[in-house]
SEMIBA-888282 format. One line per field, with one value per residue: x, y, z of N, C-alpha, C, CB in turn; residue in three letters; residue number from 1. Coordinates in steps of 0.001 Angstrom, whole numbers. Glycine has a CB too. Example, Ala and Ser with C-alpha at 12.3 -4.5 7.8 and 13.67 -1.06 7.14 Angstrom:
2
nx <- 13190	12850;
ny <- -5690	-2250;
nz <- 7800	7080;
cax <- 12300	13670;
cay <- -4500	-1060;
caz <- 7800	7140;
cx <- 13200	12900;
cy <- -3300	30;
cz <- 7800	7870;
cbx <- 11308	14084;
cby <- -4473	-598;
cbz <- 9046	5725;
r <- ALA	SER;
k <- 1	2;
This chain:
213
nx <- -68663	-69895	-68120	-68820	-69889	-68282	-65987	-64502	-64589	-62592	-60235	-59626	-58868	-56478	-54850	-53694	-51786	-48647	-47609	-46439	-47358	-48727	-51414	-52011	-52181	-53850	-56601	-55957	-56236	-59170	-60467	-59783	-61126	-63875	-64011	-62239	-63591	-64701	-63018	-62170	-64452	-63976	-61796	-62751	-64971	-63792	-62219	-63986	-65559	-63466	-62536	-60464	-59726	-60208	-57218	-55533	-56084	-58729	-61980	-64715	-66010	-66966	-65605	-62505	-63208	-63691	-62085	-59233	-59823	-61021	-63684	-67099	-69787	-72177	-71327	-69615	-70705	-72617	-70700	-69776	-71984	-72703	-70586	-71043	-73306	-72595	-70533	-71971	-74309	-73357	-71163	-69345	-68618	-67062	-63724	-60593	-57623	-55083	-57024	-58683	-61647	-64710	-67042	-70432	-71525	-71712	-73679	-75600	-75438	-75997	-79084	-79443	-79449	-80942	-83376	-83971	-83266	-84398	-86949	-88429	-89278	-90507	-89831	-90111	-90026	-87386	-85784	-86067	-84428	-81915	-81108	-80970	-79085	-76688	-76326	-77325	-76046	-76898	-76821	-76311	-78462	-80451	-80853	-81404	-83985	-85903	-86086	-87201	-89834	-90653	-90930	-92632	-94910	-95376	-96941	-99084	-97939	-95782	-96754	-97610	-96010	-94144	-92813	-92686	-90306	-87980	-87560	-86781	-84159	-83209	-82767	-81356	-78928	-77648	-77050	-75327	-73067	-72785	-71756	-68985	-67953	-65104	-63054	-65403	-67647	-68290	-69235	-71584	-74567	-77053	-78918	-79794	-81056	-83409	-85646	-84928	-85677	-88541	-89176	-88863	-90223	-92810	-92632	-92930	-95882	-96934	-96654	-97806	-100749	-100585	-99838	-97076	-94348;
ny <- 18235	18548	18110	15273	15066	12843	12818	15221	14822	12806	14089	16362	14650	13825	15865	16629	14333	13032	12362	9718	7872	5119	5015	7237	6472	4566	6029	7328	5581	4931	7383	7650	5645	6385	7510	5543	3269	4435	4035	993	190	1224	-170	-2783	-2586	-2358	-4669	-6721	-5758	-6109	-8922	-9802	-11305	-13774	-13545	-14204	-16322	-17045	-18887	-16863	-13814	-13477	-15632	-14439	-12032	-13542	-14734	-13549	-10509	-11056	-10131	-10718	-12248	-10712	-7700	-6823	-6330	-4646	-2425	-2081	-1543	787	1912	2753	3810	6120	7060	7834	9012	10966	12226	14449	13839	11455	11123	12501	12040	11357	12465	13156	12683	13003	10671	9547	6659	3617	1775	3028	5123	2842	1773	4009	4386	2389	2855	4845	3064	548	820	2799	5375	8587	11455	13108	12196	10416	12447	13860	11697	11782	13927	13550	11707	12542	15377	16195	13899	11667	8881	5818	3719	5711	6377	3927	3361	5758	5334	2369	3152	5060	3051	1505	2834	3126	800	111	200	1571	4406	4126	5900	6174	3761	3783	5488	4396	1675	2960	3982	1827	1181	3284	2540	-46	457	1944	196	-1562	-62	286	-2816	-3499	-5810	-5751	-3791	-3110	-4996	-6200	-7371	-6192	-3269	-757	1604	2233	790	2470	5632	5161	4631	7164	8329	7233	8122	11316	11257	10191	12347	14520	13333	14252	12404	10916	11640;
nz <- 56111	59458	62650	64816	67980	69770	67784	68285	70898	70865	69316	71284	73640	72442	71674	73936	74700	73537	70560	70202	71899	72863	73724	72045	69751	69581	69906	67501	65582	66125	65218	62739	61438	61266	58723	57246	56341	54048	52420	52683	51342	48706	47605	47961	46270	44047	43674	43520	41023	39309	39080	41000	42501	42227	41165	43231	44207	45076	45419	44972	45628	48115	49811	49480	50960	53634	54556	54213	54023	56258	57423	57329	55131	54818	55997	54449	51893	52663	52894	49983	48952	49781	49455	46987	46598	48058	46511	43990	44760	46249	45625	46616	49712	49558	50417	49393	47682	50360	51671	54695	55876	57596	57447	57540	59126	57535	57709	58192	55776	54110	54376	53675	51035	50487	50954	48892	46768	46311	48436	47877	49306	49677	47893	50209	52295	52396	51809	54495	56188	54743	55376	57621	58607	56786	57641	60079	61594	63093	65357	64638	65339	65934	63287	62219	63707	62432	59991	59454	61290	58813	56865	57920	58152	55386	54804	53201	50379	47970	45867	42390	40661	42771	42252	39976	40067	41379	39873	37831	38746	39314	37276	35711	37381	36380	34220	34503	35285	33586	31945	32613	32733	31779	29874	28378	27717	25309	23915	25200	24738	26208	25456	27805	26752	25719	27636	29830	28817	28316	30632	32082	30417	31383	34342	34254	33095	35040	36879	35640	36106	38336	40537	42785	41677;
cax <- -69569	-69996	-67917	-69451	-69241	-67800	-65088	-64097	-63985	-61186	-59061	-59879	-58338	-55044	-54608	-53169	-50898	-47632	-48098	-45624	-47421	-49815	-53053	-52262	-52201	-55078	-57240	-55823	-57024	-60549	-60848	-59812	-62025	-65249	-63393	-61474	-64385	-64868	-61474	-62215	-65360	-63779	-61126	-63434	-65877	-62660	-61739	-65170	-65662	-62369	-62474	-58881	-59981	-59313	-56105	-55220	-56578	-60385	-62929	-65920	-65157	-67336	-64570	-61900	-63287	-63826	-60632	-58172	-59787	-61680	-64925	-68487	-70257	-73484	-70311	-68508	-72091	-72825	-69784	-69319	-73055	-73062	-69645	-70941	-74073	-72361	-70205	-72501	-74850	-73142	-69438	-69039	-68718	-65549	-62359	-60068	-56492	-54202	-57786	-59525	-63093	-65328	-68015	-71656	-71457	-71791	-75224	-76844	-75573	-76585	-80307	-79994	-79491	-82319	-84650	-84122	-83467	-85504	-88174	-89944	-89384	-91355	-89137	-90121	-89236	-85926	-84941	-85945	-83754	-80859	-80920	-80403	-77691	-75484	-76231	-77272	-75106	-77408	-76585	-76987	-79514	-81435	-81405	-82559	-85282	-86612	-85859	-88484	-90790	-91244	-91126	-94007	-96146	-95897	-97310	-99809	-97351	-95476	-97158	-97029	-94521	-92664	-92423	-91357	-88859	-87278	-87056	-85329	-82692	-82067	-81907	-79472	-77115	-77522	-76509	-73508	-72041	-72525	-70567	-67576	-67631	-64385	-63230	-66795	-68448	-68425	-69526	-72456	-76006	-78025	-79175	-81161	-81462	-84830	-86267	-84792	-86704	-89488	-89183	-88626	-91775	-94350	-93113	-93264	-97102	-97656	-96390	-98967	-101384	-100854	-99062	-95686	-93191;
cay <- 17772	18889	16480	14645	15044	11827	13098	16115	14325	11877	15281	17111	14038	13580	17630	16531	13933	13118	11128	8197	7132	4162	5649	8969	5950	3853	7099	8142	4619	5408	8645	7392	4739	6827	7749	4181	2476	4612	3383	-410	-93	1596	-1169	-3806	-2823	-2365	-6017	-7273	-5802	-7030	-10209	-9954	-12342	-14877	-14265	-14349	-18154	-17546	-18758	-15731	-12570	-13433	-16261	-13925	-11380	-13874	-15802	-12742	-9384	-11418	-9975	-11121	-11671	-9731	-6599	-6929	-6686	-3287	-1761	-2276	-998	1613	2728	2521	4774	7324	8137	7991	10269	11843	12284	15070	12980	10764	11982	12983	11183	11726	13502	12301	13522	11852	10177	8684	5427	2856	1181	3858	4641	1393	2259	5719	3255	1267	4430	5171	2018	-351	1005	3549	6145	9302	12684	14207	10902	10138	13961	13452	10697	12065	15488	12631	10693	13798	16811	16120	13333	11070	7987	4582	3520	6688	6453	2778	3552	6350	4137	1494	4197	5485	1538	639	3497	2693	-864	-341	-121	2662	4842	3848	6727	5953	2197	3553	5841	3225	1206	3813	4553	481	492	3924	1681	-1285	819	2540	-949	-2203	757	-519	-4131	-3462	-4730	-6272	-3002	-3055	-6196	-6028	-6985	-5286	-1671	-335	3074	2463	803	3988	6536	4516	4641	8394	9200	7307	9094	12395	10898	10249	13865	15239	13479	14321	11219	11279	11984;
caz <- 57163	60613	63204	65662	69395	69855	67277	68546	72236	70544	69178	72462	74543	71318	71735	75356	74226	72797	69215	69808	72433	72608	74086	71270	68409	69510	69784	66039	65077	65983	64828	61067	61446	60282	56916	56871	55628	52774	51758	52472	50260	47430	47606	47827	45117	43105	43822	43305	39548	38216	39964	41420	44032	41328	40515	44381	44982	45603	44366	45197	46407	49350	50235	49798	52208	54891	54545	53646	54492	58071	57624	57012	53858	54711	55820	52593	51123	52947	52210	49282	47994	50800	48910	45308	46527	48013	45155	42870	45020	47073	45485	48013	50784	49215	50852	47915	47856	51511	52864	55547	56040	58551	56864	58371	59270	56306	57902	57510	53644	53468	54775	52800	49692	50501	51080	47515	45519	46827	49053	47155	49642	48405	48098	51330	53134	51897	52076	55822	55761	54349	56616	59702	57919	56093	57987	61484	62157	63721	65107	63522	65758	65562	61858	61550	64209	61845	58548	60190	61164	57764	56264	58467	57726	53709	54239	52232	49327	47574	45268	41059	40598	43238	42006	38844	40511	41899	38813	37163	39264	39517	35704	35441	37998	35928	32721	34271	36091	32479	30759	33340	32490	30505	28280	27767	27647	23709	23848	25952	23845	26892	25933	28449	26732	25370	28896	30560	28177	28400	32393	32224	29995	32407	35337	33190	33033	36339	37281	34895	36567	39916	41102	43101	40512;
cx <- -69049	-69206	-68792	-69045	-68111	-66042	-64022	-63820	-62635	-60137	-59033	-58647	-56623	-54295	-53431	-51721	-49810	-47679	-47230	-46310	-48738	-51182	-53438	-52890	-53900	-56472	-57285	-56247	-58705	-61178	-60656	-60643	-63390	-64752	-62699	-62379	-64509	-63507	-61580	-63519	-65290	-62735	-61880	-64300	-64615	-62344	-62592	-65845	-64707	-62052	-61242	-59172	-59622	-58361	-55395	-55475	-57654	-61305	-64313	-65544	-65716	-66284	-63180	-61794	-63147	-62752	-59415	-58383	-60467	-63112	-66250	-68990	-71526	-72467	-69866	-69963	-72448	-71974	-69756	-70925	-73366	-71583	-69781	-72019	-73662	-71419	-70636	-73611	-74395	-71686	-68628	-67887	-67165	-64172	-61380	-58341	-55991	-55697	-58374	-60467	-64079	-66846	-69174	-71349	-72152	-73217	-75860	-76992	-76458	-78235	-80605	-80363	-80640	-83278	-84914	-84113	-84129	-86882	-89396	-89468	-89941	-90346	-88817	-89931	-87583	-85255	-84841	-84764	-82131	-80382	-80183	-78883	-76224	-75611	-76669	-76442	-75515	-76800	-77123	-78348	-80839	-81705	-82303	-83615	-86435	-87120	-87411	-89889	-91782	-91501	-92519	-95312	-96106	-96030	-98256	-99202	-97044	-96750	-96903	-96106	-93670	-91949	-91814	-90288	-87863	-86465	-86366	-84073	-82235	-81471	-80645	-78699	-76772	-76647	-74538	-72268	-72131	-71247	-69050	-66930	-66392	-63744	-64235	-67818	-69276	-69344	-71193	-73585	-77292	-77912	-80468	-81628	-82775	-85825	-86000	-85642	-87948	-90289	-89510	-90104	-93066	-93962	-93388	-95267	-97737	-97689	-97770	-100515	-101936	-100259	-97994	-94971	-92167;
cy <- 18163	17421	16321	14943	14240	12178	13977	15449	13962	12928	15936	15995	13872	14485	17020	15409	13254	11782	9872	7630	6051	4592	6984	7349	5192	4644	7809	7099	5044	6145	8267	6398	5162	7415	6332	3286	2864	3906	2134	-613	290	603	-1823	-4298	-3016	-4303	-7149	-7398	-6439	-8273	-10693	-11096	-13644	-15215	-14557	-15471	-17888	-17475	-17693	-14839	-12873	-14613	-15439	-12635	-11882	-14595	-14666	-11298	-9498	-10268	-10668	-11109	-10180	-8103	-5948	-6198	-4970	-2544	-1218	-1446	-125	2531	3286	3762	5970	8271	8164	9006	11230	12224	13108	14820	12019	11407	11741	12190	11938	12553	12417	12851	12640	11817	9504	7546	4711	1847	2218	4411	3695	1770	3448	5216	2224	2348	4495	4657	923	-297	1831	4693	7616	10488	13562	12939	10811	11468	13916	12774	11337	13039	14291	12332	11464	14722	17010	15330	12217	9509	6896	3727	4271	6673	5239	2967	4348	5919	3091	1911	4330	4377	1535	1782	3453	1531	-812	-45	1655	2788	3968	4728	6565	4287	2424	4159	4907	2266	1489	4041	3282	495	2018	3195	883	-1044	1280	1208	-1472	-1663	516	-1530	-4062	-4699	-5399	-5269	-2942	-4106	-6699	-6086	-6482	-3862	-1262	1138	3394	2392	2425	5433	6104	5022	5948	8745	8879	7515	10364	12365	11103	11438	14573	14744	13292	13340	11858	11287	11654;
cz <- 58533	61254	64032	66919	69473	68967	67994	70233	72047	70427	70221	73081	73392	71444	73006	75318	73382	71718	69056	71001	72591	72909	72601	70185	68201	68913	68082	65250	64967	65658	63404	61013	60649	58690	55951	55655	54392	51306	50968	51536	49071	46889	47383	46516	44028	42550	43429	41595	38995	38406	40052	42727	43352	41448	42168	45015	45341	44896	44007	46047	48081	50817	50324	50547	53422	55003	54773	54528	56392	57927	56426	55787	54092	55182	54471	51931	51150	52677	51312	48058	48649	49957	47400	45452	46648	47086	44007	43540	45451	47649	46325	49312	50427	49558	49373	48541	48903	52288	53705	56389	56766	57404	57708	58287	58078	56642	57805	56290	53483	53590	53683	50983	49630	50269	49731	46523	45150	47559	48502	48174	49529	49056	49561	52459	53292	52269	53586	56565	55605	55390	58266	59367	57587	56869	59511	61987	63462	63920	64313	64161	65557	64238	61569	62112	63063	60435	58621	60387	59581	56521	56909	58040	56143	53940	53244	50667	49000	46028	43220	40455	41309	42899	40575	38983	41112	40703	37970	37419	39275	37597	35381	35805	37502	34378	32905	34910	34458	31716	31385	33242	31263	31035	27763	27672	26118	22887	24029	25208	24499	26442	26795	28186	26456	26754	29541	30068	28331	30136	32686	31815	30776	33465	35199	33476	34294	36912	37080	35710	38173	40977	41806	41899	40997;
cbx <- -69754	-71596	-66593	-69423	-70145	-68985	-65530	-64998	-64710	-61215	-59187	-61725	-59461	-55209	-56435	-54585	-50992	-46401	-47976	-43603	-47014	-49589	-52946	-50238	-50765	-55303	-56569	-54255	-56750	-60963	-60035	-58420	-62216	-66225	-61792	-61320	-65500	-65023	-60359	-62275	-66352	-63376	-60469	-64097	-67094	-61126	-61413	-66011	-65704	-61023	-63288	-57989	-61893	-59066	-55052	-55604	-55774	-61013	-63345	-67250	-65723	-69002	-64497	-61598	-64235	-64989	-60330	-58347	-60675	-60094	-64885	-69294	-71022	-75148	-69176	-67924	-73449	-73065	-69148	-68670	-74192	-73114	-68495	-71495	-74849	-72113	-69087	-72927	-75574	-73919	-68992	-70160	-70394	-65426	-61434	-60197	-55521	-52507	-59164	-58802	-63820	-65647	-67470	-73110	-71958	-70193	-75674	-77101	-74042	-76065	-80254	-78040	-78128	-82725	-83989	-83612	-82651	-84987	-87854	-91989	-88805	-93533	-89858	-91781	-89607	-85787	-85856	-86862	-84500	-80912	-83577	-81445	-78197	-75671	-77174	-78315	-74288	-78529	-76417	-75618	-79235	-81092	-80209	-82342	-85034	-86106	-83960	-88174	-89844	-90458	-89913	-93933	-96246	-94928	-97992	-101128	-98334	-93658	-96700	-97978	-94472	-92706	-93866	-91562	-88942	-88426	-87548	-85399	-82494	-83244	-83628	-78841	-76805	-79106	-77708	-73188	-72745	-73701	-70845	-67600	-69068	-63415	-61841	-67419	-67756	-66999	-68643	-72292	-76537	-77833	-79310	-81067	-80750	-85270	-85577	-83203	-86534	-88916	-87671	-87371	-92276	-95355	-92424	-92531	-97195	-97168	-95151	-98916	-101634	-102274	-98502	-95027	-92960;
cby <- 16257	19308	16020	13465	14563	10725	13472	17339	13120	10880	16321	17204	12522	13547	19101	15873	13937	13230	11831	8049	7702	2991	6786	10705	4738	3391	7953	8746	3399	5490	9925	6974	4420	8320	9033	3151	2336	6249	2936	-1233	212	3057	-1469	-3666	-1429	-1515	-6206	-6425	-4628	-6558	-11309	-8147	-12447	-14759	-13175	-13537	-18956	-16906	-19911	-16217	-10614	-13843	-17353	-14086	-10897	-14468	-16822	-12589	-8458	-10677	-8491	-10460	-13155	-10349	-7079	-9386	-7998	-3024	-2145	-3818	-1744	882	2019	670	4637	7394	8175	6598	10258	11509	12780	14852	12063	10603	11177	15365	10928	12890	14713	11572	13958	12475	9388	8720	5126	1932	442	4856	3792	-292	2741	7359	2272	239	6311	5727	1577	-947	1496	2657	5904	9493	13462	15387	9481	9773	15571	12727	10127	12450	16669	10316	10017	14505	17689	15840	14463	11294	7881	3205	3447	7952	6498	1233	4433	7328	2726	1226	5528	6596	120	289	5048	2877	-1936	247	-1187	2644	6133	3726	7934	6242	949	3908	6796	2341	965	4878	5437	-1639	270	5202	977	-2003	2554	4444	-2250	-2148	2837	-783	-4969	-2074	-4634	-7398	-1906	-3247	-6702	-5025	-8255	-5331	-754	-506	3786	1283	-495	4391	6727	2958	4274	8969	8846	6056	9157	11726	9665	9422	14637	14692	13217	14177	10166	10375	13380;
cbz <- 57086	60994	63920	65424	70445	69244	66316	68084	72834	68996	68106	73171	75119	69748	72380	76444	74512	73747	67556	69815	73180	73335	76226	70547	68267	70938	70872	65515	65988	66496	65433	60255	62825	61182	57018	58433	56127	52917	52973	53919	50479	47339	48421	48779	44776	44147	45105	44238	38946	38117	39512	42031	44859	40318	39143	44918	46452	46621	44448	45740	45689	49031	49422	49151	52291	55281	52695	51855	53287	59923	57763	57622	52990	56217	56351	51516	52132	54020	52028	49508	47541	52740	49045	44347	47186	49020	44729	42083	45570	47927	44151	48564	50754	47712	52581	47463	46641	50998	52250	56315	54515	60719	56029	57923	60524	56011	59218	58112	52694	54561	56354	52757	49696	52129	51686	47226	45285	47482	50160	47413	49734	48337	47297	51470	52321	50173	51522	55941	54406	53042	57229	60349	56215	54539	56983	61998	62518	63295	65824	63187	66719	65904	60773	61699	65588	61921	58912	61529	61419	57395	56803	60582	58324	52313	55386	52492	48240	47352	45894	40181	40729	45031	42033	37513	41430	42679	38395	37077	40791	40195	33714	36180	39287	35860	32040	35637	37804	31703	30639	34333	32053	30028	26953	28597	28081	23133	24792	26639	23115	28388	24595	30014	25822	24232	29852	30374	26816	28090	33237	31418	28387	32620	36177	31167	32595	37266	36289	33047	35844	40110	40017	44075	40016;
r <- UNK	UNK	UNK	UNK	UNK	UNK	UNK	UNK	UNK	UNK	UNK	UNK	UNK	UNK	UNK	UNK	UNK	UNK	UNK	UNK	UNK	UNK	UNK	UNK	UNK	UNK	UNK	UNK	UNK	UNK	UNK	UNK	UNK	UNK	UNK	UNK	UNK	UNK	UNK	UNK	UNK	UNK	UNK	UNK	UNK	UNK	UNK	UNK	UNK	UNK	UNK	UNK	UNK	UNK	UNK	UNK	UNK	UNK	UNK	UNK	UNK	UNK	UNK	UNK	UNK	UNK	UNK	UNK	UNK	UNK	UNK	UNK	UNK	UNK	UNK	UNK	UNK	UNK	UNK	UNK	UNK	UNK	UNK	UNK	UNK	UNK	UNK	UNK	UNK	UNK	UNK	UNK	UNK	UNK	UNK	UNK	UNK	UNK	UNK	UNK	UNK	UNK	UNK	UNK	UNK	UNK	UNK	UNK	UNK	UNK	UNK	UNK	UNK	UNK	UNK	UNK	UNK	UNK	UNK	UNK	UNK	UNK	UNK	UNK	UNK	UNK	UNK	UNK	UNK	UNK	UNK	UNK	UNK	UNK	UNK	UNK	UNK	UNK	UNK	UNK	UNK	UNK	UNK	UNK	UNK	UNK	UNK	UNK	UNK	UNK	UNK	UNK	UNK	UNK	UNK	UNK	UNK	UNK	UNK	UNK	UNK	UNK	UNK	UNK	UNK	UNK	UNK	UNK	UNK	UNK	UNK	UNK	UNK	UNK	UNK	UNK	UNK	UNK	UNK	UNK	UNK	UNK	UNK	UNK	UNK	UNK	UNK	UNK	UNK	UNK	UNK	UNK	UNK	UNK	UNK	UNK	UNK	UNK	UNK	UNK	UNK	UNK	UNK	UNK	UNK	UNK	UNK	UNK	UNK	UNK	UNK	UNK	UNK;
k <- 1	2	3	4	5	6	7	8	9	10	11	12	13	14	15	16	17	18	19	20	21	22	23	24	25	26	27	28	29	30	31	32	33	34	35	36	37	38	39	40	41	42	43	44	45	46	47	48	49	50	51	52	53	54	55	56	57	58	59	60	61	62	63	64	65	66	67	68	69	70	71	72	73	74	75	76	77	78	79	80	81	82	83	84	85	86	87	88	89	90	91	92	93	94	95	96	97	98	99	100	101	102	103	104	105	106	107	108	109	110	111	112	113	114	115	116	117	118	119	120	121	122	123	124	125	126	127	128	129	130	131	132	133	134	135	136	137	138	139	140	141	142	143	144	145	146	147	148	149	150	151	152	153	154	155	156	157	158	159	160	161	162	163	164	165	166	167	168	169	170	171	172	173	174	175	176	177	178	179	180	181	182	183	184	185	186	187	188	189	190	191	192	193	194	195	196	197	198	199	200	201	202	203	204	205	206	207	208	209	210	211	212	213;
């Protein structure tokens, strides 16, 4: 990904000086900051499936964020499903161990994750969408403005393909957070392989007849 102005200002002004000193560190704070998060949400979700918050004295992970890690439930919340989307869409984007790759701000994942799992968004929306978020580098304001935009003009409801696209992609996520639940994976008397084929063949349908797909 392309950096950001704002980025390249911070290394522009670091370039100039000397790294032990307090203005270089603060500055090297903020600049890891847009990759940091990806960190604290791969941590978090981590902490959240195995419910290590337990063995640490709390009773809900949302108590041991706001007690321990000092932030917000509705934060924790975004994070944490703003971190689960993008490596499951958009593995890319995950800085790889010791890298550190600037990433879009985690409200607007979060938004880019709504676009597609919840709203219905229709292909040429969402792609819209994404181009702001991954590849222009838009801010977070500018993205929710456009987010809103393209919410208010589907009031009158998403399409029946895009309501079952939607439903599909919640039940893949629902299948692969299942196949994780170790060591209760084996265990597990939900299969959603039939719903999912099921899901698949009437948007298949709707395609055929002309629907969003």
């Amino acid at each position: 990904m392309r950096k950001t102005r704002g980025e390249l200002a911070i290394e522009e002004i670091m370039g100039s000086l000397p790294p032990e000193s307090e203005r270089y560190k603060v500055l090297a704070t903020a600049r890891a900051f847009k990759s940091s998060w990806v960190a604290l949400g791969e941590r978090l979700l981590r902490v959240k499936r195995s419910g290590l918050f337990q063995e640490w004295g709390y009773d809900n992970f949302e108590e041991y964020c706001a007690r321990e890690i000092r932030i917000k439930k509705p934060t924790a919340h975004k994070l944490t499903l703003a971190y689960d989307f993008l490596e499951r869409e958009e593995p890319q984007l995950v800085p790889q161990q010791g890298e550190i790759s600037p990433t879009p701000d985690y409200r607007s994942v979060e938004l880019l994750r709504q676009a597609r799992e919840e709203k219905g968004f229709s292909d040429e929306d969402y792609a819209g969408l994404r181009r702001a978020v991954l590849e222009e580098n838009r801010s977070h304001p500018t993205v929710q403005k456009r987010f809103k935009e393209v919410e208010a003009a589907r009031q009158g409801g998403p399409s029946a393909g895009e309501q079952l696209r939607a439903v599909l992609l919640t039940a893949r996520r629902l299948a692969s957070q299942i196949q994780q639940l170790e060591p209760f994976s084996s265990s597990v008397p939900a299969d959603l392989s039939p719903l999912i084929f099921w899901l698949e063949e009437q948007l298949e349908k709707q395609g055929e007849k002309g629907s969003p797909a």
